[in-house]
N, C-alpha and C positions, 0 to 999 in steps of 0.2 A: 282392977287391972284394965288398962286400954284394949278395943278391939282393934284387933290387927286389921289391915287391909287384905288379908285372907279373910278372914272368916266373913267381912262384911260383901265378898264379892268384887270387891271394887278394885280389884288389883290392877298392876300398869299393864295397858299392851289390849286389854280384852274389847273385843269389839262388840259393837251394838249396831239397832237399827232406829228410825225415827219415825214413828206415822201420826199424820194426824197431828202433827207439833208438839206429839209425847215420845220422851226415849223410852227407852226398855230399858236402860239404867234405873229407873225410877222405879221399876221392879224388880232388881238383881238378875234382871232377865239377859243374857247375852249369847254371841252365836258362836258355832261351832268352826264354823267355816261359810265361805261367801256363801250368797245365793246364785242360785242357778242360772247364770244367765243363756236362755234358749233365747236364737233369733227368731224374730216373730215372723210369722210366714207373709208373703205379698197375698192380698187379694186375689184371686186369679180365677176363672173359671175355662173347664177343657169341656170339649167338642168330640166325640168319636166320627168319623166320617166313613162310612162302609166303603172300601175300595178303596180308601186312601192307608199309609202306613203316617202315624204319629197321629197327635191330636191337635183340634184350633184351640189356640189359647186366646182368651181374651180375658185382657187387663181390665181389672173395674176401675180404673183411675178418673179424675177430672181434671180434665185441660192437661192430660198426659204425664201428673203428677200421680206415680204408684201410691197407693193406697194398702197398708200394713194392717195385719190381725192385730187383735190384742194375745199379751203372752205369758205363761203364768211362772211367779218368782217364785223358787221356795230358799226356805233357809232352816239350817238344822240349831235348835238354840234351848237353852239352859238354865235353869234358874237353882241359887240353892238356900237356905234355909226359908221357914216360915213358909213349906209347901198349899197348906190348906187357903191359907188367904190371898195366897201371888195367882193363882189359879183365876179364883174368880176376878180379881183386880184384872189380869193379862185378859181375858176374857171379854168384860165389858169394853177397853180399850178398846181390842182389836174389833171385834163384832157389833158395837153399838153404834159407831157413824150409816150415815148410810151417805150411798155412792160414792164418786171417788175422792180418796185423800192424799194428800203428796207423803210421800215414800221415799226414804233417804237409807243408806247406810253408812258403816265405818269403812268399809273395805272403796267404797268408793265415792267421796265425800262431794268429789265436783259436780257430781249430778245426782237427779233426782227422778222418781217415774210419780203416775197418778192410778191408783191403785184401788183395789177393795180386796178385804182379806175375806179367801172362800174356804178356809180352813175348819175341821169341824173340832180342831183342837184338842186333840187327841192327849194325853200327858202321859208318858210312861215314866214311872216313877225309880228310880234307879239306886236308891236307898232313902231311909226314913225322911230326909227332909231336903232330898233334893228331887229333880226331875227332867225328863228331855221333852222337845215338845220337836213338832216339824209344822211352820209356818207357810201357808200357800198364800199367796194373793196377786190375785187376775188384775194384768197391769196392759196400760195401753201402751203401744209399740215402741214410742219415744221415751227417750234417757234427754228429759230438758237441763242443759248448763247453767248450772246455778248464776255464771256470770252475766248470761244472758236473759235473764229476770231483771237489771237493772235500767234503769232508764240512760238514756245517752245523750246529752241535749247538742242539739245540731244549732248554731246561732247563724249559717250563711246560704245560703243557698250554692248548691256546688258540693256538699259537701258528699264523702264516700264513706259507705259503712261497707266491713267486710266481712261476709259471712263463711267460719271456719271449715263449716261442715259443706255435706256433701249432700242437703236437703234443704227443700224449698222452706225456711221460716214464716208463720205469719204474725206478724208484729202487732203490738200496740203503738198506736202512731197519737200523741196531741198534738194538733195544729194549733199555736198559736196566732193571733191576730184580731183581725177587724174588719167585717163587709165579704166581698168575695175577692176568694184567690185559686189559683191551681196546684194542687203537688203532683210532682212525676216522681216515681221511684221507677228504675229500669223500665219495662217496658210498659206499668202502671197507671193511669191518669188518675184522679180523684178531682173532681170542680166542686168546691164548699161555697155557697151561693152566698149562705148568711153565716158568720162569723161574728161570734159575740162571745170576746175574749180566748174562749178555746173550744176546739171540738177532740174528741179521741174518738178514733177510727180502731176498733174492734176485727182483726183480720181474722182472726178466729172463728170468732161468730157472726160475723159482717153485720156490725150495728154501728153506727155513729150516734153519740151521745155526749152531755155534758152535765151539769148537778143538774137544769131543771128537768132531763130527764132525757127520752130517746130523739134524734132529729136527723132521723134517716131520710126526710125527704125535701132537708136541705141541702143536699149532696148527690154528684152525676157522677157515675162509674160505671165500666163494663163488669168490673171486679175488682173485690179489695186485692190492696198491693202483697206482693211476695217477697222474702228477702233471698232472691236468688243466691245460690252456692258464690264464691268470688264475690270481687266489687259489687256494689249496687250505688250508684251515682242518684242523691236525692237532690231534684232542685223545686223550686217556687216562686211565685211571684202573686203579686196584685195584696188583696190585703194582708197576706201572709209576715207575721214577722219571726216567729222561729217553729222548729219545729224539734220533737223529744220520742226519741222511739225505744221504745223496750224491744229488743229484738225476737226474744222466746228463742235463740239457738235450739238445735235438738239435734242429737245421731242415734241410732242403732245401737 
């Protein structure tokens, strides 16, 4: 006799989550209801001042860019037959990477956080071959838009990208070209001295590299570039011939 789409778990409609580029499908593992989404607190540190009423607040920011806690997700989730083995399989999944791993759900597929599961995985078991579990994992502040992971190839100088959100992005930027040129992104400079074929500008981690490896000190800036909220007008010249940026979009 065929197994039904019940018995296997896999019925339509049931949601899951993705970590670490494995579903929880692949365990019959699914969730109850979203995860909790708490906003992550800003950075902040207060001042009591004797004589005065209220407190000084001071923003830990850089260059007046708030700077965001990390915030922890949980999700209430399920698995049912074949309890003894999904356990430990859920288990190594969750628990064996180390540091963070990108983090997706069903409940909200366009985005994604970077995460580590601090859950001690608790199972309460709810009849013979099924069980509930409650997932935690410590995620850093930003929800990145998956569409904003893709590259965007700019072929002119002049050109405008526009940033949806309401938060300063830091992009990966390839400069193509040859010899030296300049990129402005809004209010940004970058001067790439030596040029050979292509350099990618790291805003993230403010590195400039290419395959033979890092070439940070052939490049002049105050600071890597930001893709401000609204417009951001990228131009170039000298030996610059295109330019391809992954934007990294993010909100709250």
């Amino acid at each position: 006799m065929a197994t039904t789409a019940y018995e296997t778990g896999r019925t339509p409609g049931r949601q899951y989550l993705e970590f670490n580029g494995i579903s929880s499908r692949e365990f019959l593992l699914y969730l109850s209801g979203p995860g909790v989404y708490d906003a992550p607190a800003p950075d902040v540190s207060t001042t009591s001042i004797p004589g005065l009423n209220g407190d000084l607040i001071t923003d830990n920011a850089r260059m007046g860019l708030r700077r965001f806690q990390n915030v922890n997700i949980q999700y209430d989730a399920f698995f049912f037959n074949g309890l003894p083995a999904k356990t430990a399989a859920v288990k190594s999944w969750l628990l064996s990477p180390a540091g963070y791993q990108k983090l997706k759900d069903s409940y909200d597929p366009e985005f994604f956080r970077m995460a580590m599961c601090t859950s001690a995985l608790t199972f309460q078991v709810t009849r013979q071959q099924a069980a509930e579990v409650e997932l935690t994992f410590n995620c850093k502040p930003q929800r990145w838009c998956e569409a904003g992971q893709n590259a965007v190839p700019l072929d002119s100088s002049g050109s405008v990208l526009e940033n949806p959100y309401a938060f300063h992005a830091q992009p990966l930027i390839r400069v193509y070209g040859d010899g030296e040129g300049e990129l402005t992104i809004g209010d940004y400079s970058v001067v790439l001295y030596s040029i050979d074929g292509y350099i990618d500008l790291n805003c993230e981690t403010q590195n400039a590299y290419n395959a033979d490896g890092f070439c940070n000190d052939t490049i002049y800036s105050e600071d890597f570039p930001l893709l401000a909220p609204g417009e951001n007008t990228i131009v170039w010249d000298g030996g610059i011939y295109s330019v391809e940026i992954t934007p990294r979009w993010w909100t709250l």
